[in-house]
C-alpha positions as a Markdown table, in Angstrom:
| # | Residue | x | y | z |
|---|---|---|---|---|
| 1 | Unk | 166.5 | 149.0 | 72.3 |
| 2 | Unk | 165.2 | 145.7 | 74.3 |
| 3 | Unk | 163.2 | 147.0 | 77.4 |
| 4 | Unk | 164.3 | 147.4 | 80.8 |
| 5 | Unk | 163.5 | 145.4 | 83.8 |
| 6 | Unk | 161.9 | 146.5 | 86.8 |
| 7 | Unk | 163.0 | 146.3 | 90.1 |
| 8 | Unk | 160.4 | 144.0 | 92.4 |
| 9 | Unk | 158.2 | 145.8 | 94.3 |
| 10 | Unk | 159.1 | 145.3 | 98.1 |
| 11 | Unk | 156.1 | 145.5 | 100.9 |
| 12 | Unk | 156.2 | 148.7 | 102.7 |
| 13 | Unk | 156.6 | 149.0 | 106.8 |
| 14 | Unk | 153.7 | 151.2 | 107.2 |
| 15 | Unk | 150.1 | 150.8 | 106.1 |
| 16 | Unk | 148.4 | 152.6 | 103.3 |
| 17 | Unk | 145.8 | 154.8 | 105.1 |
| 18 | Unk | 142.1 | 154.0 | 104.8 |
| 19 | Unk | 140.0 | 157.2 | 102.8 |
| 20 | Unk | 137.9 | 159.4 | 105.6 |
| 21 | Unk | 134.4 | 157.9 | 103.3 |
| 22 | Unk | 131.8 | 156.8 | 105.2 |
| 23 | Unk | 131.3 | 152.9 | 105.2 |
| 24 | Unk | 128.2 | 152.2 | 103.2 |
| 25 | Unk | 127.5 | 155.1 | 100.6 |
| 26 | Unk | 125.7 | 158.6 | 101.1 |
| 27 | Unk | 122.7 | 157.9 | 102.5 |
| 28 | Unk | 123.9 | 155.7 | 105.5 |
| 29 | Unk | 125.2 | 156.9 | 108.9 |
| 30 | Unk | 127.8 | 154.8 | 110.6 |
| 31 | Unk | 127.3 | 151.1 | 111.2 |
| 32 | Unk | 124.5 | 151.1 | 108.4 |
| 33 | Unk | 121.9 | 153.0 | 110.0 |
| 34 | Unk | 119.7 | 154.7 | 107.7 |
| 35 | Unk | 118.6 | 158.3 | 107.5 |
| 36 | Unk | 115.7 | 159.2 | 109.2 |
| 37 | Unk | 112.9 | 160.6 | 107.1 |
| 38 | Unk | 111.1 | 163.2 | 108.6 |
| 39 | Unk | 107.2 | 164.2 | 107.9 |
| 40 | Unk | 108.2 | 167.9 | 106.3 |
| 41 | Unk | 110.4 | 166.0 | 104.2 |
| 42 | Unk | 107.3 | 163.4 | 103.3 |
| 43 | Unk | 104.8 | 166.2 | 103.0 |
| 44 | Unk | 107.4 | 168.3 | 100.4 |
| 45 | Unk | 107.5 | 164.9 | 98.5 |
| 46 | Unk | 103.9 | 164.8 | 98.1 |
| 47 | Unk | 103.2 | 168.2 | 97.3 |
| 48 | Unk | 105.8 | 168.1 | 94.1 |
| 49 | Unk | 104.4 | 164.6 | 93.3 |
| 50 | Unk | 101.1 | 166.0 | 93.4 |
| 51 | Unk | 102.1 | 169.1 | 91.6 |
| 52 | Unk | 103.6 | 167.3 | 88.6 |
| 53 | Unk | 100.3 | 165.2 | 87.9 |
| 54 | Unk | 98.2 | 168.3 | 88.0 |
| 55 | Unk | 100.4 | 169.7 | 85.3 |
| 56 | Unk | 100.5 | 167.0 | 83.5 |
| 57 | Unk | 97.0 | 166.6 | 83.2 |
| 58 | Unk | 96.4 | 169.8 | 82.2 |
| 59 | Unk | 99.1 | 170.1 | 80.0 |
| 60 | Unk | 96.5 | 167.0 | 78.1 |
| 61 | Unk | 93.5 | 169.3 | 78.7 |
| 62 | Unk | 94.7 | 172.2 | 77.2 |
| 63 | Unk | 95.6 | 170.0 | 74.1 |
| 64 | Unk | 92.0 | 168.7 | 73.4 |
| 65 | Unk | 90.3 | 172.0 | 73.9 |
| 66 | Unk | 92.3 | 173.0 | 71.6 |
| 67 | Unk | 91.7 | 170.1 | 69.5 |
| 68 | Unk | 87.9 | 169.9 | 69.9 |
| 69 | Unk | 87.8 | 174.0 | 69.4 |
| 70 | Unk | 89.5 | 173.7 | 66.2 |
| 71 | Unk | 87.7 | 170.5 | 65.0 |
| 72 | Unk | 84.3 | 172.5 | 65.7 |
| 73 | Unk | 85.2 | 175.1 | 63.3 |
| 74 | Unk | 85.4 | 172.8 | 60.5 |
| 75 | Unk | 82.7 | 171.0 | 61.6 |
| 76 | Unk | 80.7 | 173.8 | 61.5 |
| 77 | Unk | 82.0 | 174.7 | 58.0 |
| 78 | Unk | 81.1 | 171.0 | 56.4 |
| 79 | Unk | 77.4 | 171.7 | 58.3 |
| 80 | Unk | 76.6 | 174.9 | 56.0 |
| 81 | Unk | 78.5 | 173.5 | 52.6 |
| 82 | Unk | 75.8 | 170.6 | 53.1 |
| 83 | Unk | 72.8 | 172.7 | 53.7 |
| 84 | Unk | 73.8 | 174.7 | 50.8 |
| 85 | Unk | 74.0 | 171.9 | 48.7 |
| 86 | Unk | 70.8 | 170.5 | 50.0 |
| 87 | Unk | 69.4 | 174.0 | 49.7 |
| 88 | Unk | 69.3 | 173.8 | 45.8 |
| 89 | Unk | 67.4 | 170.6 | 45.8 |
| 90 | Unk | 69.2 | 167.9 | 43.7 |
| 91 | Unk | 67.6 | 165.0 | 42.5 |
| 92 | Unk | 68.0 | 161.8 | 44.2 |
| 93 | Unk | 68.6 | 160.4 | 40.4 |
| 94 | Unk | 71.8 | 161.9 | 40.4 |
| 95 | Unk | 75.1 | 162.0 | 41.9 |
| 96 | Unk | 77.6 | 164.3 | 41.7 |
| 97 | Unk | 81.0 | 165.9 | 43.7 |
| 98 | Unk | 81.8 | 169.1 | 43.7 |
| 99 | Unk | 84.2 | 171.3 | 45.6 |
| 100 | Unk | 82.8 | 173.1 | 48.9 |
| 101 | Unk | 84.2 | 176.5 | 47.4 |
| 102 | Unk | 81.6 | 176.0 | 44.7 |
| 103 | Unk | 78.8 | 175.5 | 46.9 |
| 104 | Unk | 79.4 | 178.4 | 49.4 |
| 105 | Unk | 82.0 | 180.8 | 48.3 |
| 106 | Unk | 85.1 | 182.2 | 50.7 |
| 107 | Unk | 88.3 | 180.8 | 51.8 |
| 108 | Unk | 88.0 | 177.3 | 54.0 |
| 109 | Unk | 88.8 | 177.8 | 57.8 |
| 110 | Unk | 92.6 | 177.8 | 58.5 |
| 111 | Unk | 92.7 | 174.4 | 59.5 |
| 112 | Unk | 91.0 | 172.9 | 56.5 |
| 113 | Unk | 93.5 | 171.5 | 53.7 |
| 114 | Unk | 90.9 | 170.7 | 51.9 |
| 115 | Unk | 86.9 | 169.8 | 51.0 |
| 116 | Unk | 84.9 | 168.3 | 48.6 |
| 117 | Unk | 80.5 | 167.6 | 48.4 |
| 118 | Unk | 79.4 | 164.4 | 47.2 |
| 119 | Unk | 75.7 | 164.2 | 46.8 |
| 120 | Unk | 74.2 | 160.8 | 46.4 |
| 121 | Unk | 70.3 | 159.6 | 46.4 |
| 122 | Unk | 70.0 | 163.2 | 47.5 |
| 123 | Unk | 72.1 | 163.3 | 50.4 |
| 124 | Unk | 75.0 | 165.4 | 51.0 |
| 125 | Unk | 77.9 | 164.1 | 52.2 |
| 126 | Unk | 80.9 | 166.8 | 53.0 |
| 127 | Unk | 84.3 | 165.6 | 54.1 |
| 128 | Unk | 86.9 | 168.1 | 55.3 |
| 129 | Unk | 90.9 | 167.2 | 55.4 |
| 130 | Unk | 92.5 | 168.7 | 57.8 |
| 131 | Unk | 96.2 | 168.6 | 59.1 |
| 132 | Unk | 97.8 | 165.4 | 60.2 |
| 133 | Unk | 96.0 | 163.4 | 57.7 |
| 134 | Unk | 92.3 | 163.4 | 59.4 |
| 135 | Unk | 89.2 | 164.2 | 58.0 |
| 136 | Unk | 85.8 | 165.3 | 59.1 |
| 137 | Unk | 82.8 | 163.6 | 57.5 |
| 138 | Unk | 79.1 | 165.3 | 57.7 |
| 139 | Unk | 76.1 | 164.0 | 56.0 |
| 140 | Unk | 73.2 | 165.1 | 55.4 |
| 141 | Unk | 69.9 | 164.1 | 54.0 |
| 142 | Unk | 66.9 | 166.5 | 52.5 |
């Protein structure tokens, strides 16, 4: 079936009516006048501005403390491994490494992942891995 033609389009008598929308967008008044912003509506702005950097910045607070108070457990961990170590007096003609739980026995701290001693010229050295692939590193000499 070959398709039908159209009739032409004729012009109509009346005009096509103009949609009731203001000329220039939302935030304009007639003849391009823009809104007026008032102080209370200023002052609002600033306070939520405000507001939203004081969270924000605490929201990064609360994440080191809690990073530095975890780290300091460990820390504090790899201190007394190496003043055990250093505690049985080993020869500064000898090195060796050894794991922590062999030097003071008990579980490692619920961060640690893992913990090893390696004494050299007499020194202790005691480096903890913990979560997300760092490492705490405490020497100590005699």
């Amino acid at each position: 079936m070959s398709p039908r033609p159209r009739p032409p389009v004729r012009p109509s008598a009346k005009p096509a009516a103009q949609p009731s929308a203001q000329p220039g967008g939302p935030g304009l008044r007639a003849a391009g006048e823009l809104r007026e912003v008032t102080p209370e509506m200023r002052a609002r702005s600033l306070r939520t501005f405000v507001a939203v950097l004081v969270v924000f910045f605490a929201l990064v607070g609360g994440v080191v403390a809690t990073l530095a108070w975890q780290g300091r457990g460990v820390r504090d961990y790899a201190a007394r491994v190496a003043d055990a170590v250093l505690a049985g007096k080993p020869s500064p003609n000898v090195g060796f490494t050894q794991a922590c739980v062999d030097a003071v026995p008990g579980p490692l701290p619920a961060q640690a992942q893992s913990c090893e001693v390696r004494v050299e010229d007499g020194a202790a050295r005691v480096t903890v891995g913990v979560q997300g692939g760092r490492s705490y590193v405490i020497g100590r000499r005699p």
